[in-house]
N, C-alpha and C positions, 0 to 999 in steps of 0.2 A: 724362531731363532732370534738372537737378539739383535741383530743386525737389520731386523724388518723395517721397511718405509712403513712410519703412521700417517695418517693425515692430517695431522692437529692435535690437536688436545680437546678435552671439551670441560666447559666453562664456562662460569658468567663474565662478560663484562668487566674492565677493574674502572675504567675511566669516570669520572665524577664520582664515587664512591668511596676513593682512599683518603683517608683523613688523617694528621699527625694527632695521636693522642695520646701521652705519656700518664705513667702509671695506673691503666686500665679503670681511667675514668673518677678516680680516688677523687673526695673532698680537699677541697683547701685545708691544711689541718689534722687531718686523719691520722699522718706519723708524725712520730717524735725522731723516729731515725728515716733515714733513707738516705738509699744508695746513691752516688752523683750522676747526675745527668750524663757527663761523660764516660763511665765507666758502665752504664746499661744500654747508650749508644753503641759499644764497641761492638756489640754482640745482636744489633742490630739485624748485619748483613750475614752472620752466622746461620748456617744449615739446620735448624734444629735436628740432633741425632734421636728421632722417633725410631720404632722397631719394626718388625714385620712387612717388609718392602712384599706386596704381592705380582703377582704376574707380571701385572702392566707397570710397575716399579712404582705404584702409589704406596704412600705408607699409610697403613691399616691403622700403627699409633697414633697418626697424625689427624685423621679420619675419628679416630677416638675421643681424643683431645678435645675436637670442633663438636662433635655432638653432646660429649659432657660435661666438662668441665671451660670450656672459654665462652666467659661473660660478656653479655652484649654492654659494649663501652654507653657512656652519654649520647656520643654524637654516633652512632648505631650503626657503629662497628663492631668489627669483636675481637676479645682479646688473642694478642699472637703467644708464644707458649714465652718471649721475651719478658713483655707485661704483666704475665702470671708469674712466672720467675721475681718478676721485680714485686710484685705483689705482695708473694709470699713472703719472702726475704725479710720486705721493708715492712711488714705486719710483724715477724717472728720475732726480729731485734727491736721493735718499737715495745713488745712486751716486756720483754727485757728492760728496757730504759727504763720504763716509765714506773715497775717494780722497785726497781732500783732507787731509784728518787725516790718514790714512794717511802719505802723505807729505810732510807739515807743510805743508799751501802754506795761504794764507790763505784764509778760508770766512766770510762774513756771512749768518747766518740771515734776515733785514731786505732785504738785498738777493738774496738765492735767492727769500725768498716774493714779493719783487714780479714775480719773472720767471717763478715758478710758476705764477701768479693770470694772467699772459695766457698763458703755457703749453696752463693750464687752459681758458679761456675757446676759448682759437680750436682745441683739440681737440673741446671740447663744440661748438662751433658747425659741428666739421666741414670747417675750412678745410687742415687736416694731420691725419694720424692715422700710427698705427707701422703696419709690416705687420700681418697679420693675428696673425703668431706675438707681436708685443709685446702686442696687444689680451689673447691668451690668456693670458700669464704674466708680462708686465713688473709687479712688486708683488708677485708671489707668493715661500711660500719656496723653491720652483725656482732661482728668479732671484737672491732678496736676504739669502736664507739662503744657500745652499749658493754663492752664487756663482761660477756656472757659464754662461757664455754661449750654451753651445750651444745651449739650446732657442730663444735670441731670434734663432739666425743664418736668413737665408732660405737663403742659397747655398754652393755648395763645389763645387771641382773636384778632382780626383786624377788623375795621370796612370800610368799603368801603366809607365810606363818608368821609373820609382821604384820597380821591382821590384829586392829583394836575392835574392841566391842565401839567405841563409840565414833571411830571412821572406820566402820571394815572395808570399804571402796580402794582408799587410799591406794594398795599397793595396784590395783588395778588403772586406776586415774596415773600413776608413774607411768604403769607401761603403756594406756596409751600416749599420754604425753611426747614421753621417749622416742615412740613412736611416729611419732608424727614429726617432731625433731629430724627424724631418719636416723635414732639411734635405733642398732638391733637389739632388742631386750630378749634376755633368756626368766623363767618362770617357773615356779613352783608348785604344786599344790597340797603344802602341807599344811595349808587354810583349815583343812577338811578337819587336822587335828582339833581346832581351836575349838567346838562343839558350837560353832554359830546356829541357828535357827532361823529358817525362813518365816517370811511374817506374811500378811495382805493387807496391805494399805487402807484403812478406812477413806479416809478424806482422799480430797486432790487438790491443786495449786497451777494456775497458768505459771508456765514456762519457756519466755521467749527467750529461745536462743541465738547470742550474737553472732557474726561474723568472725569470729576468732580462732584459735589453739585452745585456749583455754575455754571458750563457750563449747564446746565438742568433747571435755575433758570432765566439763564440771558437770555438763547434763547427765553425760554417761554415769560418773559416779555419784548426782544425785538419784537417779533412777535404781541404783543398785545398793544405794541405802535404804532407801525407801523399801525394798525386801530384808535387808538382814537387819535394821534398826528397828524398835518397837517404834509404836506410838510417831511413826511418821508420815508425813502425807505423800502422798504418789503427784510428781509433775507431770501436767500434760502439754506436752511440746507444741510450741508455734515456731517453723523450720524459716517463716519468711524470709529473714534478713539475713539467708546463707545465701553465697554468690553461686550464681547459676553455674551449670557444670561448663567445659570448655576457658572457664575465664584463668589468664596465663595465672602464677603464684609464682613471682618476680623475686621470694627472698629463698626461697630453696629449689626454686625449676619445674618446672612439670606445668600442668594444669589443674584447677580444681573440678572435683564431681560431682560437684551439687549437694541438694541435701539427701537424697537416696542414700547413700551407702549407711548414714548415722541414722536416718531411719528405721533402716533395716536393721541397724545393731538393737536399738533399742525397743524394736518389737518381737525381736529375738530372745530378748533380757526378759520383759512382760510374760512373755507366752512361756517362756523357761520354770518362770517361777511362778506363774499364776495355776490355782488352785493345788500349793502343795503349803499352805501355813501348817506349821507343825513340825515340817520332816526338816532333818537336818541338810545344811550342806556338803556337800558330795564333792569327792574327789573331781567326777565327773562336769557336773556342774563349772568347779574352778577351769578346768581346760576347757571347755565351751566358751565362758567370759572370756577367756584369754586369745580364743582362736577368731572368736567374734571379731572382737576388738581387731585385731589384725586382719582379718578380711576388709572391715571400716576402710582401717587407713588407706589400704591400698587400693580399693578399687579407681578406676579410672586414669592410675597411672600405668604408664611406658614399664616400669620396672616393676619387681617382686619384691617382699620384704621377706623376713626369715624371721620366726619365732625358735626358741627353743623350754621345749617342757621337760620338763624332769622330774621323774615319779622313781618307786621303789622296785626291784628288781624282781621281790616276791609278790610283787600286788598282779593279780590277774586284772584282773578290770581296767588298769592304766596299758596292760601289754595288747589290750584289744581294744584301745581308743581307735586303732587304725584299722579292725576288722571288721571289715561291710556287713557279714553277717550277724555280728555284737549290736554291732551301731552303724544302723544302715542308713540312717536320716544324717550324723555327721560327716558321714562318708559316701554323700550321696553327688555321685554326676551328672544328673539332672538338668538342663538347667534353666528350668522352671524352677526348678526350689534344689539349688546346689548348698553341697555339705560344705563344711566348714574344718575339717580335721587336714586336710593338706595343707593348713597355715604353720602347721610350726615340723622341725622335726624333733622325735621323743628320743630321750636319754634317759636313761636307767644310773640312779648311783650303785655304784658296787665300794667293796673294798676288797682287799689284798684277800685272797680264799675266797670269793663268795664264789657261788653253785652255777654257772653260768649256762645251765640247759635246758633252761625253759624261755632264752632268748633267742637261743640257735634256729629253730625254725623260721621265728620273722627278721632274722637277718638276711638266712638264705633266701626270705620269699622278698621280699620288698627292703631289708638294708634297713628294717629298724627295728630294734630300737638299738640308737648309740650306746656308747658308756662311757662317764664319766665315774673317775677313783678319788671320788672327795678326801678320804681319808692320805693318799700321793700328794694331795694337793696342797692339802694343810699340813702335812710333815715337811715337804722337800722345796726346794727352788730347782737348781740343774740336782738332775737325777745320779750326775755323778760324784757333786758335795755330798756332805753330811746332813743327818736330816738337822731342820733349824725351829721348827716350827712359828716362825713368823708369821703363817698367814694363816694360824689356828683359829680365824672367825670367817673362813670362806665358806658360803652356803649353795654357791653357783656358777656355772657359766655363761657367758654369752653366744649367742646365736651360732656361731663358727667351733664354739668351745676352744678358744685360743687363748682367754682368760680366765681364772679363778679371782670370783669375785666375790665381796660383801653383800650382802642384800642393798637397793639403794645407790648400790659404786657404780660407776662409770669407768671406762677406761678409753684413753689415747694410744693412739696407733701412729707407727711410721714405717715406709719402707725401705729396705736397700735391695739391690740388684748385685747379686756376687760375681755374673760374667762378663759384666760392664767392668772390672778393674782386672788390669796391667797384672797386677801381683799385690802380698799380701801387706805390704806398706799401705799400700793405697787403697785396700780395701778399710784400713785401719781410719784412716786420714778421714773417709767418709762418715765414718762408724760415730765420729765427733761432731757432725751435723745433724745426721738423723736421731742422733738422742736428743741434743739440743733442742730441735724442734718439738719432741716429745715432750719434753720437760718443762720446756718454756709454757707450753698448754697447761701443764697442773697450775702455775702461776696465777688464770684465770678459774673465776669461783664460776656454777651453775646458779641455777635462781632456784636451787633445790637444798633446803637446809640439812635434810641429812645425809645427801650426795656429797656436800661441800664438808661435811664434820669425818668422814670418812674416805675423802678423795684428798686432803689436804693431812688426813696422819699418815694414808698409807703409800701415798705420790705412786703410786701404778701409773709406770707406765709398760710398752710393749712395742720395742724393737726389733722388724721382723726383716728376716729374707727372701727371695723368691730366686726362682733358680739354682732349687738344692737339688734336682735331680740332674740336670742337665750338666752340671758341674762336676757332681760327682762322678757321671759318665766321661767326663772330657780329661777329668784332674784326677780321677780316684777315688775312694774314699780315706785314703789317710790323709791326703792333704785336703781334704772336706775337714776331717775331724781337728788337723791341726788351724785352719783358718776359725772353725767356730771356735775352739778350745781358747784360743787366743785373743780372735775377737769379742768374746763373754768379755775377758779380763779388761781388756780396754776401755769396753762401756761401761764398766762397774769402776774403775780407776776414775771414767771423768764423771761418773755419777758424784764420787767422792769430793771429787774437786769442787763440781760446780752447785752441789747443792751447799757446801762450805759458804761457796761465794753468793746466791743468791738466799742464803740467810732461814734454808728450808730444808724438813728430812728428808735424808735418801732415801731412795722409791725403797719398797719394802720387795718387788720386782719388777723388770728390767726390759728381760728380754723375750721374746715369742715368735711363732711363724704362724702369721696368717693366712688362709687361703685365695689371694690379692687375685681377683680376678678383672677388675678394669683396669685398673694403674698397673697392673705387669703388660697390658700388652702395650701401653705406650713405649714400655721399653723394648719390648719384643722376648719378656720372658715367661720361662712354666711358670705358674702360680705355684709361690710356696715349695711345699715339699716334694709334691706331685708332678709325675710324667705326664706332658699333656699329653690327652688324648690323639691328636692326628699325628705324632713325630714327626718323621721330616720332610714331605709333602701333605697338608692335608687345605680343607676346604674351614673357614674362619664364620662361621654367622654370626652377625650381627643383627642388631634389634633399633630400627628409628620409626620415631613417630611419624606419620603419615604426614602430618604438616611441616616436616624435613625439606628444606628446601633443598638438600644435598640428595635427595630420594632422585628427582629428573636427572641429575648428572649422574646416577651410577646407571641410570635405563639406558642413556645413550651412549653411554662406554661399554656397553654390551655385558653390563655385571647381572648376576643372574637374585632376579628378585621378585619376593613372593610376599601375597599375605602371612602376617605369623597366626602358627595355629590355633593361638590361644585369645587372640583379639586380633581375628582378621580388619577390623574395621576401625582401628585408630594407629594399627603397627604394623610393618613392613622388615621383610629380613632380607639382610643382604649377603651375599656368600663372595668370600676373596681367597683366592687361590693363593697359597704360601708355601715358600720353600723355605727351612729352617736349616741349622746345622745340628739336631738332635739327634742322636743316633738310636733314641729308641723310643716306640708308643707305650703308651700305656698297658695296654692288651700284651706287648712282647715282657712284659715285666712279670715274676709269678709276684700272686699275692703275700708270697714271704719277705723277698725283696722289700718290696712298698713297705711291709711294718718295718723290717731291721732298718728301713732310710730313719724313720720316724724315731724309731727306739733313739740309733746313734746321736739324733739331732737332738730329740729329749733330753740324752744324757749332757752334751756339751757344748747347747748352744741355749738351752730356752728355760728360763728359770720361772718363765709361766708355764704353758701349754705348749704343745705343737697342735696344729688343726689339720686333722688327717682323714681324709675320706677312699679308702682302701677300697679300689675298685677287683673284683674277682669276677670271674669264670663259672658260674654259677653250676654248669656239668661237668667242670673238672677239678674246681676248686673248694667246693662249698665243704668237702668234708674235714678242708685244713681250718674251718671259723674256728672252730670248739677247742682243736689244740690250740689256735697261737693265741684266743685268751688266754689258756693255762700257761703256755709257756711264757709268754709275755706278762702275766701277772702284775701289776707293781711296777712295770717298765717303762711305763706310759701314764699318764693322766686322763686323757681321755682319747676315745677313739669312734671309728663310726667306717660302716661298712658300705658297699653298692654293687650290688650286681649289676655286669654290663649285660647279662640277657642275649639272647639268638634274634629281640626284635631290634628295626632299625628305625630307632624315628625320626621322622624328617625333622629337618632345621632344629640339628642339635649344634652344640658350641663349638666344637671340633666333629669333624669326620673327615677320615683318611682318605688322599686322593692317590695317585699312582704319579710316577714321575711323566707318562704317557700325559696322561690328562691335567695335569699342570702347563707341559709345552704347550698343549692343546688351546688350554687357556689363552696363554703369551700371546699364539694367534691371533685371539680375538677381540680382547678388552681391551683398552682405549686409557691412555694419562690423561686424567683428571687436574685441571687447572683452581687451586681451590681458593686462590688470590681473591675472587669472587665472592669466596662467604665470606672469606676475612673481611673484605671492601663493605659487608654491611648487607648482604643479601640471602642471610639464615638469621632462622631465630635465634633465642639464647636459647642454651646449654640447658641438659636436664635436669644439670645437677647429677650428684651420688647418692641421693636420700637412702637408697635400702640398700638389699645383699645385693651383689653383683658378681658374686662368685659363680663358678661353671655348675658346681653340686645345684645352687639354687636355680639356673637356668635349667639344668638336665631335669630336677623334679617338675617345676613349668611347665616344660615342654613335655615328658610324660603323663601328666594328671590332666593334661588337653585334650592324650587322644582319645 
């Protein structure tokens, strides 16, 4: 009951630990703009409004927040979500400025700060916020020193048939790059076209690899020239002067893993191609490199990354990269000698009429392969304009498929939150910040010259939603359709305006739904298009590192906490019991619903993608896949399937609790006093480096058991 005696709170300490320290540690110098002192005081003593109050009235966003995104200050504190707030802000407009000057256009300090102050306001309140990667670095010297976009991009595609005879690595040194970045790269392999020829290296050449990005970039792709270039020498790696695993990595979060995982890529690479001089490269082969590479980067991190491959719908051989009896060594569980194919998920291009029955089986067995409608992609923007064909050089998507991209492009992300606003003024009001933000981002160049020749004609950006399902349930769907219908038109009015004013092309698109799975639960909404899974009691797990100093305070609040199953022994899951106002799960939704959400929102809200992962019924629903391709045809750009299945696996993202056992909860768990971490007694933040979305957690958690 809510009226129960607790006994306290539990907590560290705040006394000698709280520190005053304004704009989250920033250099002397760092902005050109910034907000005044008195106007980020005022909001000092303000509640931050985080989302998902559980049981014990903690806030689970808030809990979110501290573990990923708030940076440990100088004097080793950490930031409050104020600091971040002012952070970001005073990072966003100092872009601006300093563009502006740059290239002489007119700039009013007077009128930036008034646009800052509700900037401000309706981030702090939670109505928009950046991805997860702006949370992490937008304000930092990453971002506003060194002036480098990359770390703020979420997305990027490469396509392999951008292989030269004389770098064929190339596109492969991108994606891991990108990768390592914690951009999601999506992938092709239409390499195989190019008629490359595996060679065997006569000579060899020591090769000490540095401590860097780029030393783990360059070995890799000299190693992988060294087979498809003639007359090259093979390097033999000396890993000395990589930093031993465990040691923090201060500019994107996490910890580093030693030199093992790049080891292992590149005796992967070696043995891949050793004794085959002569035979061509293979389809196969290119998804190997690529999935490789992505196991690399990840291993040893708290989080997962997401690849996406995308192969041909009539090719057998790409439709059983994921069949253990095809390919039982890359799909191997073992793990003495573990497969490599669970790093990306597979996409199939189709077009409008293709044959779509030779993909129905591995939908219904395992949810793949995707599909992406290149030909949708490159005709349309909203599916309910005219076709325009603007983005008739798209060759791919990124990870989520939320973008249609160039080979090489990148893309910037932002979010809004539709159940955080009053009505559709205010929805509007927002809709002028979070592009902003967007856009402001293209302003900075990558350190990638055909990224920046191609990020700078085609200004991509992607303005997305979350809580379209929840809304639509509360509001309707006509006034869904009339808020998106409307709010398109507004962001494309101030696209007009402001790319006038800062002296650059309007985005060639705009708008998109991502599947926002960290940054919605700060605010306490569905990710995206999607019904969450628990509706309106269910059970929340979370994922912290073992060296969590927040781990002992949820043991002793009586929070229910386990090894995770997939690295018991660096990760810990914690489960928070939550009551929402959702009136429906996921599971109570049929599978037709879920696409006609997706359709509707294609048609008049998303002039890129919608990212849609269409959960079904697998004994009662599998036999509607094959129609609602055909009926949906063309209606959609890309889509991607999941069977919920009869198994249950433990410490999934959501699982449904009963109103029973929610009170039950109430009884037990204990408010958490988190004054303490803030005062300087947790590490820093992990960071947002990969996917975080629920889709990349559930696959996780199922390729464990």
């Amino acid at each position: 009951m809510r009226g129960r005696f607790r006994h306290g709170t539990i907590g560290f300490p705040v006394e000698g630990y709280l520190h005053k320290h304004r704009n989250g540690g920033k250099e002397l110098g760092l902005f050109s703009f910034e907000l005044t002192t008195d106007f980020v005081a005022s909001y000092k003593d303000k509640k931050a409004p985080f989302g998902y109050r559980d049981a014990a009235g903690n806030s689970v966003g808030e809990i979110t927040f501290l573990r990923t995104y708030s940076r440990l200050k100088a004097d080793g504190t950490k930031e409050t979500w104020v600091e971040v707030c002012e952070r970001v802000i005073n990072g966003m407009y100092s872009l601006q400025k300093d563009h502006a000057k740059r290239q002489r256009l007119p700039w009013s300090d007077a009128k930036a700060a008034a646009s800052a102050k509700e900037a401000f306001d309706r981030l702090f309140t939670l109505k928009w916020t950046p991805p997860g990667r702006g949370l992490w670095v937008m304000g930092t010297p990453l971002v506003n020193e060194q002036r480098n976009s990359a770390a703020l991009q979420n997305c990027a595609f490469v396509s392999t048939g951008s292989m030269v005879k004389t770098d064929p690595a190339k596109p492969f040194a991108f994606l891991m790059e990108a990768s390592m970045l914690g951009v999601g790269v999506g992938f092709d392999d239409k390499g195989a076209d190019k008629d490359f020829t595996i060679y065997e290296p006569k000579e060899t050449y020591e090769y000490k690899i540095p401590d860097t990005r780029e030393g783990w970039v360059e070995s890799t792709a000299a190693l992988i020239n060294a087979y498809l270039k003639p007359d090259t020498k093979a390097p033999v790696f000396d890993y000395q002067e990589i930093r031993p695993a465990g040691t923090p990595i201060k500019t994107f979060g996490g910890t580093a893993a030693g030199h093992e995982p790049l080891k292992k890529l590149h005796d992967h690479i070696v043995s891949m191609f050793t004794g085959r001089a002569g035979e061509k490269l293979s389809k196969t082969d290119i998804a190997d490199i690529g999935n490789m590479i992505g196991v690399c980067v990840v291993s040893g991190n708290v989080r997962r990354s997401a690849e996406l491959l995308i192969g041909q719908i009539d090719d057998d051989t790409f439709l059983n990269l994921k069949n253990p009896e095809v390919f039982p060594e890359r799909n191997s569980y073992d793990p003495a000698k573990p497969g490599w194919a669970w790093m990306s998920n597979n996409s199939v291009e189709a077009k409008v009429g293709s044959d779509f029955s030779k993909i129905i089986d591995g939908i219904v067995r395992n949810g793949e392969p995707g599909v992406v409608w290149m030909d949708v992609s490159r005709k349309y923007g909203r599916l309910i304009d005219p076709p325009n064909n603007k983005d008739w050089r798209v060759t791919g998507y990124n990870p989520c498929a939320e973008q249609s991209l160039e080979s090489y492009e990148c893309c910037t992300l932002v979010e809004t939150y539709l159940n955080r606003h009053t009505d559709l003024d205010d929805f509007k009001r927002t809709l002028k910040f979070a592009y902003l933000y967007a856009k402001t981002v293209t302003l900075l160049p990558t350190h990638w010259e055909e990224t920046n020749a191609i990020m700078q004609r085609n200004r991509r950006i992607g303005t997305s939603i979350s809580g379209i399902a929840n809304f639509a349930d509360n509001n309707g769907w006509t006034v869904l359709r009339d808020w998106l219908n409307t709010g398109y038109e507004v962001v494309k009015k101030y696209d007009e305006s402001y790319s006038e004013w800062l002296g650059i092309r309007q985005s060639i698109k705009m708008t998109t739904v991502k599947p926002s799975g960290t940054v919605s639960i700060l605010a306490g909404e569905s990710p995206g298009v999607h019904w969450a899974s628990g509706g309106k009691f269910f059970n929340r797990a979370i994922r912290f590192a073992n060296s969590d100093p927040m781990l002992p305070l949820f043991k002793m609040a009586n929070y229910r906490v386990e090894p995770a199953s997939e690295s018991p022994e660096t990760t810990s899951v914690v489960f928070f019991p939550i009551q929402t106002d959702a009136k429906r799960a996921e599971k109570e939704v049929s599978v037709h619903e879920k696409v006609a959400l997706a359709v509707v929102v294609q048609r008049y809200w998303s002039d890129n993608s919608v990212s849609v992962t269409v959960t079904f019924d697998p004994e009662k629903e599998s036999d509607s896949i094959a129609s609602i391709l055909h009926m949906h045809d063309g209606q959609l750009k890309t889509i991607s399937f999941l069977p919920m299945g009869n198994m249950v696996y433990p410490q999934m993202p959501y699982t449904q609790i009963t109103e029973e056992e929610y009170e039950a909860s109430r009884m037990n768990l204990m408010p958490i006093d988190l004054s303490g971490v803030y005062a300087g007694m947790a590490a820093d933040a992990i960071g947002e480096a990969y996917c975080t979305t629920d889709a990349c957690e559930v696959k996780l958690i199922k390729d464990s058991q």
